[in-house]
N, C-alpha and C positions, 0 to 999 in steps of 0.2 A: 504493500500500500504506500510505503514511504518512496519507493522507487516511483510509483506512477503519479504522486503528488509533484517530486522534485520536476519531472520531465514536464506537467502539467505548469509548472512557474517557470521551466525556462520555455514554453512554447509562447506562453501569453506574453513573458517580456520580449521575447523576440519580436512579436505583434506590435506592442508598443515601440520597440525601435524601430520598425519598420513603420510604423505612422505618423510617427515623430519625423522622422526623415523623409518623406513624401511629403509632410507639410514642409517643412524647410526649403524643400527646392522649390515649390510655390509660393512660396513669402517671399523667395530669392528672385524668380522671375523681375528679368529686365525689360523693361519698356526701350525698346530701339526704334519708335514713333515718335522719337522726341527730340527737340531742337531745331532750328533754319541752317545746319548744313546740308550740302550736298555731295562733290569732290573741296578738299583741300588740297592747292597749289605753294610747294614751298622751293625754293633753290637750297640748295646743301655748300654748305660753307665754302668759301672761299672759290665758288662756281659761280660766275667766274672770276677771274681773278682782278684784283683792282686797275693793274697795270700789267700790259703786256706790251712786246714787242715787234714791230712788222715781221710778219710771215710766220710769228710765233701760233702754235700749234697750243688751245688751252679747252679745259672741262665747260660745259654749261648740264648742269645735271638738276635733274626737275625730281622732286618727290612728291608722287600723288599719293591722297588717302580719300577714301570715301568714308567722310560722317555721317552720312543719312543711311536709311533704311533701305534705300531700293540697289538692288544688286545691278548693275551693265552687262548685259549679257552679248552671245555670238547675235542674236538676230537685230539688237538695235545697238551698235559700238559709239563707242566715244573715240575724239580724234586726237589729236593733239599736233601743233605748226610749230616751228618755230622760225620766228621773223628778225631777221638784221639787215645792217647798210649793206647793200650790194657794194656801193662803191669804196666800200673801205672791206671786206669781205673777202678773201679766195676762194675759201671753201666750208661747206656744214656738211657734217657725216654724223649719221643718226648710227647711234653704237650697238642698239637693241634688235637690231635686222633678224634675228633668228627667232624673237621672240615675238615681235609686233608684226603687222600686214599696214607695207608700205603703202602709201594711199599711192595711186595712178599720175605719173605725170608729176610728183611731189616727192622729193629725195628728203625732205626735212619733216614731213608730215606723215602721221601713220597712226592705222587706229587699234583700240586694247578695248579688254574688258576689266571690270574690277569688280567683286564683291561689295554689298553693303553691308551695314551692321545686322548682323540676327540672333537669337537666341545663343548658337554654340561658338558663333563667334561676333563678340558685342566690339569689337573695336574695328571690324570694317576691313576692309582689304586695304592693299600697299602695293604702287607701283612706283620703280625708279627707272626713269627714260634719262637716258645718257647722249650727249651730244660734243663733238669736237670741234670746235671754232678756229679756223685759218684768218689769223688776222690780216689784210690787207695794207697796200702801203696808204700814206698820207700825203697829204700834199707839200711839197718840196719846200716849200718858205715856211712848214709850221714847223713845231717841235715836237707836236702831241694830238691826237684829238679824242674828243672825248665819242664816242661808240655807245651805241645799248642794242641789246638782245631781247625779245620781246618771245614769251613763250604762251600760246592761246590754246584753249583746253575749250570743243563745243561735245556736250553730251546731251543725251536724251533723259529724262528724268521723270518722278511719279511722284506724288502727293496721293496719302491714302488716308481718311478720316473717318472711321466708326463711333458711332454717339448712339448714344440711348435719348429718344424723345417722348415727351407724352403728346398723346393724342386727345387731347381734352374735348370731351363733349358736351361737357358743361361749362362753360368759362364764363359763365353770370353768375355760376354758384347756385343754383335755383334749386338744387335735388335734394334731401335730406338727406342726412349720413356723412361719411368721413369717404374720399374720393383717394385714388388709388397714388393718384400723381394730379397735378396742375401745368401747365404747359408753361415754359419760360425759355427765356432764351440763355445761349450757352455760350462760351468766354475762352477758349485757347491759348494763353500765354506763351504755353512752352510750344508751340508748334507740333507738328509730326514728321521731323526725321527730313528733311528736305529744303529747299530754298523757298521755294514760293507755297507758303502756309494759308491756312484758315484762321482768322482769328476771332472772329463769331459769329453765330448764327441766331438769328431772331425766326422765333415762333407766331405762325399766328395761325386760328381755326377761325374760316373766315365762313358766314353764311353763305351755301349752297344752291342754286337753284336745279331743279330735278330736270325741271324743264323751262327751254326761252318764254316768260312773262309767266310762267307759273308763280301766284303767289306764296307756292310751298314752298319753303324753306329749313324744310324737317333734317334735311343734312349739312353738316360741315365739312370746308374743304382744307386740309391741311396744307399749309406753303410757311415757305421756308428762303427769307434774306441770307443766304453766305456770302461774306466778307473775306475774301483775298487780298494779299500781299506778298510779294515778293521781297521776304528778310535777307535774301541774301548778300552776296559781295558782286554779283555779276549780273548778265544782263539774259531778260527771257527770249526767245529765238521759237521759233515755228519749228516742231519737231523735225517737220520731214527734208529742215531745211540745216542740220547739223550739220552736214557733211562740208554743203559749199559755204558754210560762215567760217571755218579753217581752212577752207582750201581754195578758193577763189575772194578776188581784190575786190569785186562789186558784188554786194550785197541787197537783195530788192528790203527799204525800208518798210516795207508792208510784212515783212515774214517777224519783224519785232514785237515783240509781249504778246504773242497767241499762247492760249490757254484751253487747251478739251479739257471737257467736263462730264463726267456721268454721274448721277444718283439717283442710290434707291431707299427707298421708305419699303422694309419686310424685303418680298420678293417685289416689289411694282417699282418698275422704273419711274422717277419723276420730270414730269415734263418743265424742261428750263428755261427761259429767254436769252436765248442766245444770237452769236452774230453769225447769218449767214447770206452769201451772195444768194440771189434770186436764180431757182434752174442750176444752179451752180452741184456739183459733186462733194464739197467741201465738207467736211463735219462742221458742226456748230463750234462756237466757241468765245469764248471773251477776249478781249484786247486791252488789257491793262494799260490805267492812264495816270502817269505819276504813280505807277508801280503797284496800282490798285484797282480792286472794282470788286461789283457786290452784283451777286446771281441771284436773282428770283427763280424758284424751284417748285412747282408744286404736283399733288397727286389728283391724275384727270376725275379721277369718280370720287365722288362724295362718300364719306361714314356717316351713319345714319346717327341720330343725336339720341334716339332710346337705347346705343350702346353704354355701356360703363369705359370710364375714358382708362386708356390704358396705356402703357409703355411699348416702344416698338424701336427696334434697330436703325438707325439711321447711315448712311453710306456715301460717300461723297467718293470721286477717283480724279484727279487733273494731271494729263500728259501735256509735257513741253516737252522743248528744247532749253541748254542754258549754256552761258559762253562765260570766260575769267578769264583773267593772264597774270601773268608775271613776271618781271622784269627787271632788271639789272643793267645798271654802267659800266663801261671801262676804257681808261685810256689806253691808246695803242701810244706806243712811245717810237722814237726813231732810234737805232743801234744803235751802243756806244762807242766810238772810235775804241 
């Protein structure tokens, strides 16, 4: 009996460590939907160098990190240029050839993929692209001139926003009893994991007509104000236009601050005001002005107001495009006798 008690206390504490520790790692769970980065662009010491010498052979070396949440994958790449004076220049040799895909036509330009932050790995991917700089000569009467390198990064990127909202059917308060939720609207501070974030959404359950000039107004329509901003350090770009914002000199200004949108309320997609040409193939989408703007969203059919108001999943998704750089001086000097 003593034998089957002992085994009967170590099975139970085993139980308890064991659920002790499964709550742990859910208390531990990291939220990697949070923050306005996207890629971080950094130069690694003394790349390049303060002062070089004509025809001197020196580093320019870029280390990328993605802060945000959304991974870069093979089917939508990010690019990366790197731009100098041709006329004080010999040559750029991109050092990572075996590991990147040379973009076409562009010996300094080439596109990658990076990881974002997720569950098992919270700090994000890391890329180092390496480049060798041929300094050119200068002009004969100076003694020095001053030089920069300009390094532009255009990637494809995701905003992704899950909220819990009420669906209030009573918003006069008129029903007796204690109601499940109340509708209000909701506040973002920290962003989610990307550049161009949400930062609020205003609620409203707006009277419904069932039918055009029907005086019945027995249902509620839920719609939804989202408030966008682009927090980040760079500038938004039309997705499908990444490629040629690094890799060609003319840029159409129309391909600047587009923003797709999709949301849903449960499973129902919500119908949004968006901007679209007339006839046109384009998706919908917003055009950020002064780095902002705010989407009306709502759900085509009415809920009926003899529901009990309830909480429901809220879903929001915005693709761009986004572009940064970074950059650095350096004089090129004239040998020394």
């Amino acid at each position: 009996m003593k034998k089957i008690s002992v085994i009967w206390i170590l099975f139970a504490a085993a139980l308890i460590v064991s659920c002790n520790s499964s709550n742990t790692t859910n208390n531990n769970e990291i939220n990697v939907r949070i923050g306005f980065a996207g890629l971080n662009l950094e130069l690694l010491k003394n790349t390049p160098p303060q002062k070089v010498f004509e025809g001197d052979i020196f580093p320019f070396v870029v280390k990328i990190k993605n802060n945000g949440a959304y991974s870069i994958k093979n089917d939508k790449k990010a690019i990366i240029s790197l731009s100098v004076e041709k006329d004080y220049t010999r040559n750029v040799q991109l050092l990572n050839e075996g590991k990147l895909e040379i973009a076409e036509g562009k010996s300094s330009s080439a596109y990658f993929t990076i990881p974002g932050r997720t569950q098992i790995d919270p700090k994000g991917g890391e890329e180092i692209i390496s480049y060798n700089i041929q300094a050119g000569r200068i002009d004969p009467q100076s003694e020095f001139h001053n030089s920069v390198a300009i390094a532009t990064v255009c990637y494809p990127y995701e905003t992704v926003l899950s909220a819990t909202v009420c669906i209030d059917t009573d918003v006069t308060n008129l029903r007796p009893g204690k109601k499940v939720c109340n509708a209000q609207d909701l506040v973002f501070p920290t962003g989610q994991g990307s550049p161009v974030a949400i930062t609020k959404i205003e609620t409203r359950m707006l009277p419904f007509e069932i039918s055009p000039g029907s005086a019945s107004t027995n249902e509620i329509r839920p719609q939804f104000l989202i408030y966008v901003e682009n927090k980040g350090p760079g500038l938004v770009i039309k997705e499908e236009s990444v490629s040629d914002f690094c890799t060609k000199s003319n840029t159409d200004h129309g391909n600047y601050n587009i923003v797709y949108v999709d949301a849903f309320l449960s499973d129902k997609k919500l119908v949004c005001q968006l901007d679209k040409e007339p006839e046109s193939q384009e998706l919908g989408h917003i055009k950020l002005k002064d780095k902002k703007d705010i989407i009306r969203c709502y759900q085509e059919e009415g809920v009926p107001r003899n529901y009990d108001p309830y909480l429901s999943p809220l879903k929001i998704e915005m693709g761009y495009g986004y572009t940064q750089s970074v950059s650095a001086g350096y004089f090129i000097m004239k040998p020394t006798n």
